[in-house]
N, C-alpha and C positions, 0 to 999 in steps of 0.2 A: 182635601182627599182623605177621605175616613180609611182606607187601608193604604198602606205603602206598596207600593208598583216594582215587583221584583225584575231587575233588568238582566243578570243572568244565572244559570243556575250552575254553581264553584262544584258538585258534586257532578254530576254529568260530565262536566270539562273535564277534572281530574282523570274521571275514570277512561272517557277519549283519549284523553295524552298516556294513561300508563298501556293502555290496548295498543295504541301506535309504538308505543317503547317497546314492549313486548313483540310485536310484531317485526320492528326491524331489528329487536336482538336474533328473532329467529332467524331470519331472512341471513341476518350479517355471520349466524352461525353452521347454518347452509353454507354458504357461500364461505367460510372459511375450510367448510369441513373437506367443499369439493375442490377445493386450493389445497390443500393438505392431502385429500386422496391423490388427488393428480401428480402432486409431489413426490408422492409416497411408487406412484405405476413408474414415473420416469426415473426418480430415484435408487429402485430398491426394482420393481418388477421385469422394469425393462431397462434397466441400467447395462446389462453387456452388451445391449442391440446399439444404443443409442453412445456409449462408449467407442463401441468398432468404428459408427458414423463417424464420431468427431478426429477419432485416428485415422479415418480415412482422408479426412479431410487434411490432415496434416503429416502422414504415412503413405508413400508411394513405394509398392512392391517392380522393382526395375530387373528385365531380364538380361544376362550378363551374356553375349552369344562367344562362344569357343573362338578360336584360333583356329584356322582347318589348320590341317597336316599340310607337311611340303612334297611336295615330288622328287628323285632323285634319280637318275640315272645308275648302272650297276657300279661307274667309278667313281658317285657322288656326284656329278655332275647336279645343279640345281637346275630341274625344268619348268617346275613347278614355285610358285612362294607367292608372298605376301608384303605388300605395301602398303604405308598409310596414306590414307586419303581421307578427306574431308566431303560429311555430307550432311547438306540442307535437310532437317527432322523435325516432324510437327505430333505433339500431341495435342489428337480431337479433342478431349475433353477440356480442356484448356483453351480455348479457341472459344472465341464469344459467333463469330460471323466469320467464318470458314472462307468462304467463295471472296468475300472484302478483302479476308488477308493473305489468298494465294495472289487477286490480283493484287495488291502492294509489295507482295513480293516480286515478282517479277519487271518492276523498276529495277530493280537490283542486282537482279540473277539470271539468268536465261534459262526462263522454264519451259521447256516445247512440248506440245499438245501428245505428245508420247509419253512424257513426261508424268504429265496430268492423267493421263489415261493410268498407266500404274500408279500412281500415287489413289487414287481413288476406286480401285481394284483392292488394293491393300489395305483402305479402310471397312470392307464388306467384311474381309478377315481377321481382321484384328482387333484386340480391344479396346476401348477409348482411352486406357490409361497408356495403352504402349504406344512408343515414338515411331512414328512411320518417317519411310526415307521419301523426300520429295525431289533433291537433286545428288546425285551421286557425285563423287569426285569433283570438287568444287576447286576452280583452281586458285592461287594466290589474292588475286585482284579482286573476286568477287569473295573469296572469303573478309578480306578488308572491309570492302561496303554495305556488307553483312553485320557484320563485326560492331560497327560504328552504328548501326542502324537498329539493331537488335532493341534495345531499349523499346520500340514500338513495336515489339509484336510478343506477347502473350504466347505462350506455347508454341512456341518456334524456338529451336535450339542447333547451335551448329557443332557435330561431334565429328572428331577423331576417332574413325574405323578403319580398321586394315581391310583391303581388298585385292581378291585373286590377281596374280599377274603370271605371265607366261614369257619369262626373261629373254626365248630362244625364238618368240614372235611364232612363224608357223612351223617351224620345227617339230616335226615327231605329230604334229595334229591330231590325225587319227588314228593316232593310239593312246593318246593322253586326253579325248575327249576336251571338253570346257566347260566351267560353270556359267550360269546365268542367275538373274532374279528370279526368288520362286512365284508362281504361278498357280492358278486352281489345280489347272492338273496335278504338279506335284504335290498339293497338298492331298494328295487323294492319294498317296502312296507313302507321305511321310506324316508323325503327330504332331500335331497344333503348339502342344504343350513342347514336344522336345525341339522344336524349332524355333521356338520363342525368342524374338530378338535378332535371329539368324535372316538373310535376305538373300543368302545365294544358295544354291544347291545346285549340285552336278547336274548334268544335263546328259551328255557325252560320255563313251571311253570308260578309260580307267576312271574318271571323274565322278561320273556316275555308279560305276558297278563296286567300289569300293568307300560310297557315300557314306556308308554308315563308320568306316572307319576315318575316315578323313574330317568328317563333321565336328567328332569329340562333343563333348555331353555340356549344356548349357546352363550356368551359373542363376544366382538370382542375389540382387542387393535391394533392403530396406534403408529408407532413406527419409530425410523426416525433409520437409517443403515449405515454405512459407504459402501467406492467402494468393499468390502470383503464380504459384505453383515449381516457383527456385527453389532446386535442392539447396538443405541450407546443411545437415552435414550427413553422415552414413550410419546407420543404427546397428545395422549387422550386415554381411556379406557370407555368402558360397559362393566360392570363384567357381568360373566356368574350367572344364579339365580340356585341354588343349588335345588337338585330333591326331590322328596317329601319321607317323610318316610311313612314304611308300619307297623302298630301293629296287626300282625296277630290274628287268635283265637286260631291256633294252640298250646297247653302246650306244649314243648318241654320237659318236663319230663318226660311226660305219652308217649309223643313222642318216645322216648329213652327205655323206657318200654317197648312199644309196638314193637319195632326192637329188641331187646333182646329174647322177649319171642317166638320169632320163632327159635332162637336155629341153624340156618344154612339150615332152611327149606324156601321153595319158597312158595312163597304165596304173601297175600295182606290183610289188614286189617283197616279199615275205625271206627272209632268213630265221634260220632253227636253229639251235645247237641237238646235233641228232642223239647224240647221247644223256638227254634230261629235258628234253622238249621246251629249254627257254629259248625265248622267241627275243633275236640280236637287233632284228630291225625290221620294221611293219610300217609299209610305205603306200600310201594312195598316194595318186598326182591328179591335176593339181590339187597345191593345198592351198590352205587361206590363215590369216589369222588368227588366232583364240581370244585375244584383248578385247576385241570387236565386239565379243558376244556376252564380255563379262560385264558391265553396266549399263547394258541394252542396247544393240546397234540401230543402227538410224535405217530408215527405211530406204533409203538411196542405196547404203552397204547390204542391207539384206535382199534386198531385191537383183541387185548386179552377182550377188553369189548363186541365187534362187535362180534365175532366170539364163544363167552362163551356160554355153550350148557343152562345154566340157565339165560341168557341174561337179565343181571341189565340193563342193557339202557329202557330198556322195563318199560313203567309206567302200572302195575297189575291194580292199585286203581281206576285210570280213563280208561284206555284203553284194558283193559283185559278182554275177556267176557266168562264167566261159564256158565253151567247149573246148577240154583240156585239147583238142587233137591229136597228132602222135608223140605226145608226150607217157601216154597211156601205154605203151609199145614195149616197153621194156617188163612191165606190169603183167602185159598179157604173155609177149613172153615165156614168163618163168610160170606162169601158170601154164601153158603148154607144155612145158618140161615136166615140172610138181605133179600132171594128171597123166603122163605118158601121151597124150594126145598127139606131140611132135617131139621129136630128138635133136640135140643141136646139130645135127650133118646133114638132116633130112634138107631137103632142098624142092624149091617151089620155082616154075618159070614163069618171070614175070615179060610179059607182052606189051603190057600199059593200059593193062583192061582185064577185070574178071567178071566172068557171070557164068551166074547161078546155074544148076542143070536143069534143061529146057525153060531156060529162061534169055528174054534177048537184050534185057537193060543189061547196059555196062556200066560197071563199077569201076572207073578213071585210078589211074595211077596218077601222082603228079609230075612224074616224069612220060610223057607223054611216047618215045618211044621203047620205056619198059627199061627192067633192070636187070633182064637174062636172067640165069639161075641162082637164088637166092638161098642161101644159109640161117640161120638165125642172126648169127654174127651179121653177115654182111647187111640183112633183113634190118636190123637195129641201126647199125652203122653210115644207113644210106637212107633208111627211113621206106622202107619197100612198101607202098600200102597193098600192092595186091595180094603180098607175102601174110600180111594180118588180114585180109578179105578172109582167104583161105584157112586160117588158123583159127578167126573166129567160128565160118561155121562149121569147124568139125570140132570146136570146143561147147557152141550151142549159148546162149542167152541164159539159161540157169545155172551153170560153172561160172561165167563169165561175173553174172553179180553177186555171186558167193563170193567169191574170191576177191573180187575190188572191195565189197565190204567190208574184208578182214583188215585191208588196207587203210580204211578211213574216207573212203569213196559215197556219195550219199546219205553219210550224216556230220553233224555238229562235231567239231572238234571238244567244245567247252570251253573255251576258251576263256577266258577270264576278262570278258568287255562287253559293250552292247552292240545289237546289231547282225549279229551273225549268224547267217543262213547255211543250210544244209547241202544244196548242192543238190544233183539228182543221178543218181545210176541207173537206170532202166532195166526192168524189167516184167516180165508178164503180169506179175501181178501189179507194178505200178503204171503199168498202160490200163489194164484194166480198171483200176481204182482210177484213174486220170481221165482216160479219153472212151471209157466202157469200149474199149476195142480187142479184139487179139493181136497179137505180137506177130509180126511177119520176119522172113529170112533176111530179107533185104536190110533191114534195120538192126540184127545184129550183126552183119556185115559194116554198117558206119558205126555201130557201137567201137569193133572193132580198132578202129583210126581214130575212136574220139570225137565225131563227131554224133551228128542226130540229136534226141532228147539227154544224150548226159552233158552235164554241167559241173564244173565245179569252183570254187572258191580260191582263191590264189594261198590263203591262207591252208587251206585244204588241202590242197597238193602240193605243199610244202611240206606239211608233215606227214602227208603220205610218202614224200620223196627221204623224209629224214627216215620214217621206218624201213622204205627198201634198205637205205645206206646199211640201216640197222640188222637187215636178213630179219626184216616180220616183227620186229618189237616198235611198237609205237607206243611215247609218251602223248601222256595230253598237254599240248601247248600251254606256256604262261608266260604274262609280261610282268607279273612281279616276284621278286625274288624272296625280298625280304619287308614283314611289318615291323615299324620298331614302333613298341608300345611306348609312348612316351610316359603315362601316367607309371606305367608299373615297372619304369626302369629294365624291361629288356625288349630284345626281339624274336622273333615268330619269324622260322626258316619253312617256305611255302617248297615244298618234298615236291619230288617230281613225282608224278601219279602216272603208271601205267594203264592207257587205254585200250589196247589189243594187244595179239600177240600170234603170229602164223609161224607156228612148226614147219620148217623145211622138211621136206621129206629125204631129201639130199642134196646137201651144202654144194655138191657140184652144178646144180642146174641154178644155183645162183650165180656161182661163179662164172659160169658162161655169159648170162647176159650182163653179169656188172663188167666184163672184158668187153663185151659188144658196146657198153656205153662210154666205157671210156677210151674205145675207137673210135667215138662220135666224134673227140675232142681231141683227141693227138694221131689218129689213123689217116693216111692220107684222102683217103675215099671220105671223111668221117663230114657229117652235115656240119659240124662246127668248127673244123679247123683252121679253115684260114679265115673265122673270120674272131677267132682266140685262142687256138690251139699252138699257134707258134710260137718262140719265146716264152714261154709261160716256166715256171721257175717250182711248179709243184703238179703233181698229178692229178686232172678230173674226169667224175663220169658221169655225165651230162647225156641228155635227147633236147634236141630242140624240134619244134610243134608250130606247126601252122593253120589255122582255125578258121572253118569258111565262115562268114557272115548271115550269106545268103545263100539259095542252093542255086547253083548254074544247070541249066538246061544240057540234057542228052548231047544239041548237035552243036553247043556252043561252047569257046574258049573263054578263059580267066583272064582277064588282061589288066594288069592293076592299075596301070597310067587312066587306061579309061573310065575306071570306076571312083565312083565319088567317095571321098574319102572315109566317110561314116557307113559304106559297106563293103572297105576293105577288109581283107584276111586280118585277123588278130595273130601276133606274132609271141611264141612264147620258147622257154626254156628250163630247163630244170636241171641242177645238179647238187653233186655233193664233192667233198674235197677235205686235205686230202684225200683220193680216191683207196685206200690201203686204210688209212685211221681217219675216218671223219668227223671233223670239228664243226662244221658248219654243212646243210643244208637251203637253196634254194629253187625258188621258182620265182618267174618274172613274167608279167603280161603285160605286152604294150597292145594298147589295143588299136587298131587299124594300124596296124604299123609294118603289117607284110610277112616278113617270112621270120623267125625263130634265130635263125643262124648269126643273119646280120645286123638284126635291129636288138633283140630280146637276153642275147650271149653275150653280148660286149656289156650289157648291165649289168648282168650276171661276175662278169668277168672282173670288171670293177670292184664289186662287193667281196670275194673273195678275194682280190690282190691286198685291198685294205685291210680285212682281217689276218689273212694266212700270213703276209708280208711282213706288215707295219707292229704286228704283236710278238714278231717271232725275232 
C-alpha cells in the first residue's frame, strides 16, 4: 500500500465532543437558570401566597360561639339557663369520604334521618373548616362508644357545649318563647359572620324578640393542628363575650296560678300592673313544652302539637282575637257621660228586645224577659244590652271608635314579644277599606255589646282595662324589667313608656261607672257575685262578658247543652283591684266556656287572691 489508509479523522471528533460539551453546558445552564427563577417566583415573589398555604395547612381559625344570657323572673327566679351537653361534630374538610363516615358512624350513635337532614342543610351554609353538629345531646353511653372509637374517624370530634334548657318545662311558654337550631330562614335575618359557631337562635317570645341581646358576640381561637387535623395547641384566643341577662316582670308564681286555675280549659289570661304596664303573668292554655323544640323535636311530637284540635302552639294572649262582648260596657259607658250624650240617672226600658225606628229586626237582650228601667249603674251591674243598644245609637259609630281608640282598642299594644296582632274596632272607614261597604245602624248597635267585627286581644284588653283603672293613662305593656349587661358590668332599667292618654272631662262620670263595676262584684244584683263576690277579703271592679260564636237566628233560642262545643259562647272577665288603689289589672278568656260570671271570674278571682293576698 503506497499511501497509508486514514481510519479516522481526531480533528472532526474533537471538534463533535466540544460542540456536544457546549451544547449540554447550555442546555444544563437553562435548566439551571429555570430552577433558580422558579426558586426565586416561589421564594421571594410568591412567598406570602404560598406561606398562608402552608399555615393553612397547619393553622385552623376556630369560632368560639357565646354563652346566651339566662332568663329570670322579676324575683330571680331561673326560667331560663344552660346546660352541658355533648355533641357528635364533623368537619367537612377533614373528612376523606363523608357518606362512608356518617354510615360508620351510626354503628355507634343513633343518627335519624332528621338528623341527617340538618346535618347536611348546615353543610350548604357553612364552611368546610367549621365543625358542624351531627348529633346533639349525646347521652353517657354513646359518648363512651364514641370515645373509644374515635381513633377511626378523621374529622369527627365530640365536644362539650352548653345547650338551652327551660328548668320550669312548660311553665310561662308563651311568654318566654324557645330557641331551636338555626335554619335558612333565620339566616336571612341574622349574619353569617356574627353567628359563627352559634347553632341556636331564638325562634319564639322573649327568645326571639331580645335575640340580639341574649346571643352575646362571638369569639374566635387560632390554633395550630397537626397533618390529621388535631388541635395540637392554641396560638391566640378572643374569648367569645357572654350574652346579656333578662329580669323579667313576669312573677312566675302568680304565673303558675294563673295556669292552674284554668283547670284544663282553653283560654288566655293576661295580668298588668296598671300603674307602669308590667305585665305579672301572660298565659295561653294549653301549653307545651320548650325542651322539645330546643334540639329539634321529632316528628311524632311536632305533629301531635300541629295537628291538637286545641292547638297549644297557638299564642291566645298576643295572637288570639275575641269579641270582647260586654266587657266593652263600662267603656262605652263613660264615653256616654264624657259626650253628654247620656246622664248617670237617665234611664232606658228594657223589654228584652230593641229595635231600630221603623225597623222590625230585634235586637235580643240576654235576658230574655227584659230588665225593666235601667240606669247606667244598674245598665253595667246586670249587663243590660238593650241599655247599650240604645246608647250606642245615639252615640253613633264615629264617637264610638274615637273613643275605644284612645283606650287601646284596634291597635298593637307594642309589646315587647312576637306575634302580636292588633285587634279590630270597626268603623266606617274600616268596613270600607275591608269589605268596600258602608256602615249600617244595626252594626253599631252590636258594636255596642261587643260584638259584630270588633275583636280584641286578651293582652289588649288588659291593658285597656289597666288604663280605665288608670282614669285614661295607658302604659305600653312590657315583660322585661331589667337588662343586665353582663360585659359592662351593669344594668339597663326598661322605663315604663306612656302610650295614650284620655283627659277626663269630669272625674265624676268615671266615678260613676268604676261604682257601677264594682257592683258587678260585691252588688247583690252584680253579674259576678256570687260567683266571687262573696267572702272576698279586698275590693273589685270587674264586667264579666259573654261572646257569641255564631249569630243565632231571629226566631231561635241559645241553648248551650245543645250546641257543640267549638260554637259555644266564649266566656270572659275583666277587672282591676284593689278597686280604690290598683295594683293589678286583668282580663280572662276561656274560650267556649259559657258565660263570664261562672267559668272566666273565678280565674280571675284566683289570680288576684294570689297576688293581693299572698304579697300583702
Amino acid at each position: 500500500m503506497s499511501k497509508r489508509e486514514q481510519l479516522k479523522d481526531d480533528y472532526l471528533e474533537n471538534r463533535l465532543i466540544r460542540r456536544r460539551l457546549v451544547l449540554a453546558a447550555v442546555f444544563t445552564v437553562l435548566l439551571l437558570s429555570l430552577v433558580v427563577g422558579r426558586l426565586y417566583v416561589l421564594q421571594v415573589v410568591e412567598h406570602e401566597h404560598f406561606s398562608s398555604l402552608s399555615d393553612s395547612n397547619r393553622v385552623r381559625i376556630k369560632a368560639l360561639p357565646p354563652t346566651r344570657g339566662l332568663i329570670f323572673d322579676r324575683h330571680g327566679v331561673v326560667m331560663a339557663d344552660n346546660l352541658p351537653a355533648y355533641r357528635l361534630e364533623i368537619v367537612r374538610e377533614q373528612v376523606n369520604d363523608l357518606d362512608a363516615t356518617l354510615q360508620q358512624l351510626r354503628q355507634y350513635v343513633n343518627v335519624s334521618e332528621q338528623d341527617l337532614k340538618r346535618f347536611k342543610q348546615s353543610l350548604r351554609r357553612r364552611r368546610p373548616f367549621e365543625s358542624i353538629p351531627l348529633r346533639l345531646n349525646l347521652d353517657d353511653e354513646e359518648v363512651a362508644r364514641l370515645a373509644v372509637n374515635l381513633h377511626q374517624f378523621e374529622g369527627v370530634e365530640i365536644n362539650a357545649r352548653l345547650t338551652r334548657n327551660y328548668p320550669n318545662g312548660e311553665h310561662a311558654v308563651h311568654a318566654l318563647g324557645y330557641v331551636g337550631r338555626i335554619d335558612e330562614r333565620d339566616l336571612g335575618r341574622v349574619s353569617e359572620v356574627d353567628y359563627a359557631g352559634t347553632t341556636h337562635i331564638g325562634k319564639l317570645g322573649l327568645e326571639r324578640f331580645y335575640e340580639k341581646q341574649l346571643h352575646g358576640e362571638v369569639g374566635i381561637q387560632q390554633v395550630e393542628v397537626n397533618a390529621k387535623g388535631r388541635t395540637l395547641r392554641v396560638l391566640s384566643e378572643t374569648p367569645p363575650v357572654q350574652g346579656n341577662n333578662l329580669h323579667l316582670t313576669i312573677d312566675s308564681r302568680l304565673q303558675k296560678v294563673a295556669e292552674e286555675a284554668f283547670a284544663g280549659q282553653t283560654g288566655a289570661a293576661v295580668a298588668i300592673d296598671p300603674n307602669n304596664g308590667e305585665i305579672l303573668a301572660l298565659v295561653s292554655m294549653p301549653i307545651f313544652n320548650p325542651n322539645l323544640f330546643v334540639n329539634g323535636i321529632s316528628y311524632a311530637n311536632y305533629y301531635a302539637l300541629r295537628d291538637s284540635h286545641r292547638r297549644p302552639l297557638f299564642n291566645r294572649a298576643l295572637s288570639g282575637q275575641y269579641p270582647p262582648g260586654s266587657t266593652t260596657k263600662p267603656f262605652y259607658g263613660l264615653l256616654g257621660l264624657e259626650s253628654a250624650v247620656s246622664r248617670n240617672e237617665q234611664r232606658v226600658y228594657c223589654i228584652g228586645y230593641y229595635k231600630l225606628p221603623n225597623e222590625e229586626r230585634r235586637y235580643r237582650d240576654w235576658k230574655k224577659q227584659g230588665h225593666g228601667h235601667m240606669d247606667l249603674n244598674g245598665a253595667v251591674t246586670q249587663s243590660c244590652d238593650v241599655y247599650f243598644y240604645d246608647l250606642a245609637y245615639r252615640l253613633g259609630i264615629d264617637r264610638m271608635a274615637e273613643f275605644m281608640a284612645k283606650f287601646g282598642f284596634g291597635v298593637k299594644t307594642g309589646v315587647d314579644s312576637t306575634g302580636e296582632r292588633n285587634g279590630i274596632m270597626p268603623s266606617r272607614e274600616w268596613k270600607r277599606g275591608h269589605d268596600g261597604m258602608p256602615w249600617f245602624p244595626g252594626e253599631t248597635l252590636i258594636t255596642g255589646i261587643g260584638q259584630g267585627a270588633m275583636l280584641v286581644t286578651p293582652l289588649q284588653l288588659a291593658n285597656s282595662t289597666a288604663a280605665f283603672a288608670r282614669k285614661g293613662l295607658r302604659y305600653k305593656p312590657h315583660l322585661v324589667k331589667t337588662i343586665e349587661m353582663i360585659a359592662e358590668n351593669r344594668d339597663i332599667e326598661i322605663t315604663s313608656e306612656i302610650a295614650g292618654r284620655y283627659s277626663l272631662h269630669r272625674e265624676k262620670n268615671w266615678q260613676h261607672v268604676h261604682e257601677a263595676m264594682v257592683n258587678v262584684v260585691h252588688g247583690l244584683r252584680g253579674t259576678a257575685h256570687y260567683s266571687i263576690g262573696r267572702n272576698i277579703e279586698y275590693k273589685v271592679a270587674g264586667k264579666t262578658g259573654t261572646a257569641q260564636v255564631f249569630e243565632i237566628a231571629q226566631d231561635a233560642e241559645y241553648e248551650e247543652e245543645s250546641v257543640i262545643e267549638k260554637l259555644r259562647d266564649h266566656a270572659l272577665f275583666i277587672s282591676y283591684a284593689p278597686a280604690d288603689d290598683p295594683r293589678i289589672a286583668i282580663a280572662v278568656i276561656v274560650e267556649n266556656g259559657g258565660h263570664g260570671s261562672s267559668v272566666a271570674a273565678p280565674i280571675a278571682r284566683q289570680i288576684m287572691d294570689a297576688y293581693l293576698l299572698e304579697e300583702s
